[in-house]
NUBADREN-530722 format. One record per residue: residue in one letter; x, y, z of N, C-alpha, C, O in turn. Coordinates in steps of 0.02 Angstrom, whole numbers, always signed. Layout:
// residues N
<atom residuo="A" n_X="X" n_Y="Y" n_Z="Z" ca_X="X" ca_Y="Y" ca_Z="Z" c_X="X" c_Y="Y" c_Z="Z" o_X="X" o_Y="Y" o_Z="Z"/>
...
END
This chain:
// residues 59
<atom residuo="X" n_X="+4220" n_Y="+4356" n_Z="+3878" ca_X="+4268" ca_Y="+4408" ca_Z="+3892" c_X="+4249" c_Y="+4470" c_Z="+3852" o_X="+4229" o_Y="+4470" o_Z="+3794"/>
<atom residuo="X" n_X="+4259" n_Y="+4528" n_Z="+3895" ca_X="+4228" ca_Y="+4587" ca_Z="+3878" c_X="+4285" c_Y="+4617" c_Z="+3794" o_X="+4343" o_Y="+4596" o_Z="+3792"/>
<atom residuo="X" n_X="+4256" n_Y="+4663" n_Z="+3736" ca_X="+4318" ca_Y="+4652" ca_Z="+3686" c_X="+4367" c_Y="+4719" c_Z="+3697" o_X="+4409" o_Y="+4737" o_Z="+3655"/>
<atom residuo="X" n_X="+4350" n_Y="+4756" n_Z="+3774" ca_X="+4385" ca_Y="+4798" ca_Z="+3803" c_X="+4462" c_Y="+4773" c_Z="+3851" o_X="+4515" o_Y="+4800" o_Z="+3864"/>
<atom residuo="X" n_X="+4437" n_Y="+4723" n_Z="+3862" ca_X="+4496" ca_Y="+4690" ca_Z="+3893" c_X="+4559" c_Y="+4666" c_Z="+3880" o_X="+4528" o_Y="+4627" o_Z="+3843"/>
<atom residuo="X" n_X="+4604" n_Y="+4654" n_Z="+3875" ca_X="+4680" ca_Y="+4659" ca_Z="+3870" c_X="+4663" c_Y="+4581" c_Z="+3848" o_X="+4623" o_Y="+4552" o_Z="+3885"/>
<atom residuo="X" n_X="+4690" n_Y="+4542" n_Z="+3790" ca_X="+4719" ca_Y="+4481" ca_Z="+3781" c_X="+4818" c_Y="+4496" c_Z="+3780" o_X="+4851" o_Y="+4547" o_Z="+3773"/>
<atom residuo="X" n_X="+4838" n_Y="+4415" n_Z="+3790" ca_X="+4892" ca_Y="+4402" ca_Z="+3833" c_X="+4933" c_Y="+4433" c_Z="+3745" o_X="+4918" o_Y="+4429" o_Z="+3686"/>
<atom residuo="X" n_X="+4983" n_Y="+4457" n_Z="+3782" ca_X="+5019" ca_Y="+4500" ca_Z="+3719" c_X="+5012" c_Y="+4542" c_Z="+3694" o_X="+5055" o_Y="+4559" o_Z="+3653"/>
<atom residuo="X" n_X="+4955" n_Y="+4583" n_Z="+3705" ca_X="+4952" ca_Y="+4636" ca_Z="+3668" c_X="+4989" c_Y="+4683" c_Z="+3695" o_X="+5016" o_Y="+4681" o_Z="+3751"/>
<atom residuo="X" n_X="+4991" n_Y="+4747" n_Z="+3635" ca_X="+5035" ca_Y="+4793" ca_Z="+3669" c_X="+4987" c_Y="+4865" c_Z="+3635" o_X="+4973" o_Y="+4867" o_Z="+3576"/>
<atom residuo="X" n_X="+4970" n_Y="+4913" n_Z="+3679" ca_X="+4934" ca_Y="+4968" ca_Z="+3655" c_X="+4966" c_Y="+5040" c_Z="+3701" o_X="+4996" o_Y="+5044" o_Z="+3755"/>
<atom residuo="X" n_X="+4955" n_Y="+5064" n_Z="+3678" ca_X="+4999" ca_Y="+5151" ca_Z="+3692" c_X="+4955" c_Y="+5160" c_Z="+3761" o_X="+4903" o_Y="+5136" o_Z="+3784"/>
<atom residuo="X" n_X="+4996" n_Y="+5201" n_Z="+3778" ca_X="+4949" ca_Y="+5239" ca_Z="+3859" c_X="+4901" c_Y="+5272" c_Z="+3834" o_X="+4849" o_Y="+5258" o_Z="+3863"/>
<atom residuo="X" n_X="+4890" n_Y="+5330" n_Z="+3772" ca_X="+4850" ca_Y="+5356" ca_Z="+3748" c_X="+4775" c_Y="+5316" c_Z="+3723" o_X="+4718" o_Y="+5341" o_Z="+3725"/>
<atom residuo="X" n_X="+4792" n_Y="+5253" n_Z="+3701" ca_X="+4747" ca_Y="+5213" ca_Z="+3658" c_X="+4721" c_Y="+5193" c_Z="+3748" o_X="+4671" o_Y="+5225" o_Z="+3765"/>
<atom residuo="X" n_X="+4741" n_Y="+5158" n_Z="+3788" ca_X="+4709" ca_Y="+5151" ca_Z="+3847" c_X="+4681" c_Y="+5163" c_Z="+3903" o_X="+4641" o_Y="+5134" o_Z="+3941"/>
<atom residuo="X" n_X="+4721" n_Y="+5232" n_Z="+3903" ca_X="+4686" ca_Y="+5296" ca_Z="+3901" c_X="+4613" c_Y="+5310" c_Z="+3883" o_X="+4568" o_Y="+5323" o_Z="+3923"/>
<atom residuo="X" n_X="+4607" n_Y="+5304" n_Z="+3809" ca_X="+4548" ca_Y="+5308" ca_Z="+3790" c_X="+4484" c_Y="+5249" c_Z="+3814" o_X="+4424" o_Y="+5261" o_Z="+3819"/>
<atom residuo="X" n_X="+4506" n_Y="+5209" n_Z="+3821" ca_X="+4454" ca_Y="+5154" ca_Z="+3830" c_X="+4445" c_Y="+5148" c_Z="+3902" o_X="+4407" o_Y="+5108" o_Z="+3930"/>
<atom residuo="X" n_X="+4494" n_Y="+5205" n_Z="+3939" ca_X="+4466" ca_Y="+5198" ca_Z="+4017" c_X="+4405" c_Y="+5264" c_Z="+4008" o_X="+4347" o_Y="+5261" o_Z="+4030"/>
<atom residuo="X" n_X="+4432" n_Y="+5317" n_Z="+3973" ca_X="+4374" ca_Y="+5368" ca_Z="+3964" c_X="+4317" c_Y="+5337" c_Z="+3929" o_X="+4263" o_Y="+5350" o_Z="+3956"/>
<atom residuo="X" n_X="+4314" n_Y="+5304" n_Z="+3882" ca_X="+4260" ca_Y="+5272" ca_Z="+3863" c_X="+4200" c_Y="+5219" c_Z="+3890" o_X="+4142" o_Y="+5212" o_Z="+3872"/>
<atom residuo="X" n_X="+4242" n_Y="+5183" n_Z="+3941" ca_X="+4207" ca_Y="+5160" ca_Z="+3990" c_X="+4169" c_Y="+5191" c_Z="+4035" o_X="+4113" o_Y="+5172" o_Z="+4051"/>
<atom residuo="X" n_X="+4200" n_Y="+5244" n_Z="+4060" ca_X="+4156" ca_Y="+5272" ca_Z="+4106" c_X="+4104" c_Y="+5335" c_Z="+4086" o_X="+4061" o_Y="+5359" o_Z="+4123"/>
<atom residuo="X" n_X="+4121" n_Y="+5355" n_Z="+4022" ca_X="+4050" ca_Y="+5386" ca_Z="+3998" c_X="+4017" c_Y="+5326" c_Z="+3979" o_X="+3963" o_Y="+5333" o_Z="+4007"/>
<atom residuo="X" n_X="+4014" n_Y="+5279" n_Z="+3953" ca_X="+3981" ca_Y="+5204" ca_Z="+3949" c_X="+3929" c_Y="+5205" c_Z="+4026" o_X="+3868" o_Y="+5201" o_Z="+4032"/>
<atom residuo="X" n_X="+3969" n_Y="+5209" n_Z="+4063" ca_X="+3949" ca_Y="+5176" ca_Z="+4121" c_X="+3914" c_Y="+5254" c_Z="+4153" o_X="+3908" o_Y="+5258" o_Z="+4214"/>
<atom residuo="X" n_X="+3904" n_Y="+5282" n_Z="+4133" ca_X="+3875" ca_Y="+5366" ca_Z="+4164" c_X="+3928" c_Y="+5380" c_Z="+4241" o_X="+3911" o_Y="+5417" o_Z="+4287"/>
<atom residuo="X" n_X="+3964" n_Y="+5358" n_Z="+4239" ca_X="+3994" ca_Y="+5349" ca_Z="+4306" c_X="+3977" c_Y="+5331" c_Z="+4367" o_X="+3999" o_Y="+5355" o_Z="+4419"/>
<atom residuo="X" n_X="+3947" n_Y="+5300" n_Z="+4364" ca_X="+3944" ca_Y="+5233" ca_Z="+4397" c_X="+3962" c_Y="+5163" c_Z="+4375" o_X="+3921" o_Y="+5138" o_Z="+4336"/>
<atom residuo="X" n_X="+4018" n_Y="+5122" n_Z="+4391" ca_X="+4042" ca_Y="+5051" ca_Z="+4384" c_X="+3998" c_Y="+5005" c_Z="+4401" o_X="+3984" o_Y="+4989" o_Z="+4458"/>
<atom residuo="X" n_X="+3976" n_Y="+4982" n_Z="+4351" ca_X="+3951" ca_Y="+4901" ca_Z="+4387" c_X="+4025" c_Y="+4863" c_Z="+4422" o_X="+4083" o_Y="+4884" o_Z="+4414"/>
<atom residuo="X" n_X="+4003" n_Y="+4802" n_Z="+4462" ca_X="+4061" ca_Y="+4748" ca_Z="+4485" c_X="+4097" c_Y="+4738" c_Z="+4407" o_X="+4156" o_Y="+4757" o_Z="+4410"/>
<atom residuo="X" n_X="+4077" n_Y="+4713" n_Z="+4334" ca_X="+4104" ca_Y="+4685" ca_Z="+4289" c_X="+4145" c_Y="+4766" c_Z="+4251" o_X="+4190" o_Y="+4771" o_Z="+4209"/>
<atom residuo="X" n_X="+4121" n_Y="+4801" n_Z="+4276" ca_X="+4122" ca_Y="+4867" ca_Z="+4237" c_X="+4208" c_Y="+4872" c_Z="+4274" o_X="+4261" o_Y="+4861" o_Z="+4246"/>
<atom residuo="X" n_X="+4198" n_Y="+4889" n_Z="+4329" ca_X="+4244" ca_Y="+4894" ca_Z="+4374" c_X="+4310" c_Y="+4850" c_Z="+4380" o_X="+4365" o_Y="+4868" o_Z="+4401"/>
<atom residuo="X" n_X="+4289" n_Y="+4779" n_Z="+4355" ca_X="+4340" ca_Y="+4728" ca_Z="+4345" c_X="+4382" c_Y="+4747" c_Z="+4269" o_X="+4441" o_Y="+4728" o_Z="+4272"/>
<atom residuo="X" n_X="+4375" n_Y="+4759" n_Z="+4244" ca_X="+4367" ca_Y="+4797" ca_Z="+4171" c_X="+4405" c_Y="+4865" c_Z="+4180" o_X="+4461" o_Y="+4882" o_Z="+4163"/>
<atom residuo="X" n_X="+4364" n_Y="+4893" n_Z="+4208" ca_X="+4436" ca_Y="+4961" ca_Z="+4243" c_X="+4513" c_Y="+4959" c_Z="+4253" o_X="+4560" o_Y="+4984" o_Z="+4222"/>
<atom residuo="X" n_X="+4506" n_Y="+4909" n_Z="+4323" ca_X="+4533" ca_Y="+4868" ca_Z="+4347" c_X="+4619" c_Y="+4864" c_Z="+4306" o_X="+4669" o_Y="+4900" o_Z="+4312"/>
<atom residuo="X" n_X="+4605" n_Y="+4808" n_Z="+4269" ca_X="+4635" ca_Y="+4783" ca_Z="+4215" c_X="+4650" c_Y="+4832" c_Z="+4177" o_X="+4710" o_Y="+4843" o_Z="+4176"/>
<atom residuo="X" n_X="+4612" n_Y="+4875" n_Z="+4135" ca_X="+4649" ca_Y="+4943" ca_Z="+4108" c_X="+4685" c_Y="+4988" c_Z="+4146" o_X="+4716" o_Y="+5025" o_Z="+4108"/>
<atom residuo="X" n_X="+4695" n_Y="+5005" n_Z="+4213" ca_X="+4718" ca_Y="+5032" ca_Z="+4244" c_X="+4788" c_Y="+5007" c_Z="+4246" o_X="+4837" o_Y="+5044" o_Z="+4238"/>
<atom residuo="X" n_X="+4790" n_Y="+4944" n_Z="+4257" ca_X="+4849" ca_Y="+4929" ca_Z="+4256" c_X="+4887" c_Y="+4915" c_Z="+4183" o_X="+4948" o_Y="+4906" o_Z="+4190"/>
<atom residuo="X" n_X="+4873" n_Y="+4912" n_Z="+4138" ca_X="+4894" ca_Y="+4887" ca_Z="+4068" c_X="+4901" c_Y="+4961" c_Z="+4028" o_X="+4922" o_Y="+4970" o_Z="+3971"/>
<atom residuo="X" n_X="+4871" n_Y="+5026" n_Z="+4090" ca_X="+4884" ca_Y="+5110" ca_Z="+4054" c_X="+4950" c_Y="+5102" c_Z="+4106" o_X="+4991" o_Y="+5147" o_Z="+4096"/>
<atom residuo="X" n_X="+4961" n_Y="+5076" n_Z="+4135" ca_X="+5040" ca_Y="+5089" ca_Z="+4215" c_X="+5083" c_Y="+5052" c_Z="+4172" o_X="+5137" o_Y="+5079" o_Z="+4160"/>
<atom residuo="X" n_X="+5073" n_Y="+5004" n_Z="+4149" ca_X="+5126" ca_Y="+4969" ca_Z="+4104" c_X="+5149" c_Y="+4994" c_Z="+4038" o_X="+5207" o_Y="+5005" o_Z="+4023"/>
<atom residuo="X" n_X="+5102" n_Y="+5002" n_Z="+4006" ca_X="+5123" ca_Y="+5077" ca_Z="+3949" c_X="+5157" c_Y="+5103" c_Z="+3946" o_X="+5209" o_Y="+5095" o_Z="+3914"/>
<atom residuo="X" n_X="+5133" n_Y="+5171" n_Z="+3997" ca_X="+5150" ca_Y="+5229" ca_Z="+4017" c_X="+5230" c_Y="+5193" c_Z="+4046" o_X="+5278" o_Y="+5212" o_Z="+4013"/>
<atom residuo="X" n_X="+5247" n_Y="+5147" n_Z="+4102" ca_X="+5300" ca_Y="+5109" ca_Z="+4108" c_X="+5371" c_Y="+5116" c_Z="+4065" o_X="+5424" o_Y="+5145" o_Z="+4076"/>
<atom residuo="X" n_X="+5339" n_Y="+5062" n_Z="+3995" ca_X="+5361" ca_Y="+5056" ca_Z="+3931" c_X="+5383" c_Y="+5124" c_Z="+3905" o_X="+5442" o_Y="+5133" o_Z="+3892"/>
<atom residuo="X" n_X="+5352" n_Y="+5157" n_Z="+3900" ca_X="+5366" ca_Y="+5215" ca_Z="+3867" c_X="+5427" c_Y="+5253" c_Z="+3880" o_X="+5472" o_Y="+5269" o_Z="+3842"/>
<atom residuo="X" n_X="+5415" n_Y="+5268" n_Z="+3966" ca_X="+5476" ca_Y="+5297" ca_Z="+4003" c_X="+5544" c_Y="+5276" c_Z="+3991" o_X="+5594" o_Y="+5310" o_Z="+3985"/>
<atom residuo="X" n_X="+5534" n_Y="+5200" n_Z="+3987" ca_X="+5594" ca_Y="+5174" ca_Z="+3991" c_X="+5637" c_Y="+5172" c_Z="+3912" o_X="+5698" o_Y="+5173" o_Z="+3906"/>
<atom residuo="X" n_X="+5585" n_Y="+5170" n_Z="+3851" ca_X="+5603" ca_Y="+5170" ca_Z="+3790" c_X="+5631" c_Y="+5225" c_Z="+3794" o_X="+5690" o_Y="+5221" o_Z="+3776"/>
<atom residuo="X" n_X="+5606" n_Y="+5306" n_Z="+3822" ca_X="+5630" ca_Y="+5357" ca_Z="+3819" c_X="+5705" c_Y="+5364" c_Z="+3828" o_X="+5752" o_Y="+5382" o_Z="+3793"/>
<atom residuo="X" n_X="+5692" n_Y="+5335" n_Z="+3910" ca_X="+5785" ca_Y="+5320" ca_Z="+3921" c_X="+5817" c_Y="+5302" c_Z="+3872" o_X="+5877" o_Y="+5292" o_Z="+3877"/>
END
């Protein structure tokens, strides 16, 4: 398992995941490999859950 990837429980800011989606893809020159992309993937959704979290703490 890649050490970019989300283990079960964690909790990281939209900003912090944020970063590691920008970091991936200068990593990756922009172009995704398949594993690169799976990896995206998964941060994409765990920056929606965040960002989620956040809104709602706001409330």
């Amino acid at each position: 398992m890649s050490p970019d990837t989300r283990t079960p429980g964690s909790v990281r800011s939209a900003a912090e995941v944020n970063e590691r989606i920008r970091a991936l893809w200068l990593r990756a020159g922009g172009t995704l490999s398949a594993q690169e992309r799976s990896e995206y993937e998964l941060l994409v959704v765990e920056w929606a859950e965040a960002v989620r979290g956040q809104i709602i703490e706001a409330a």
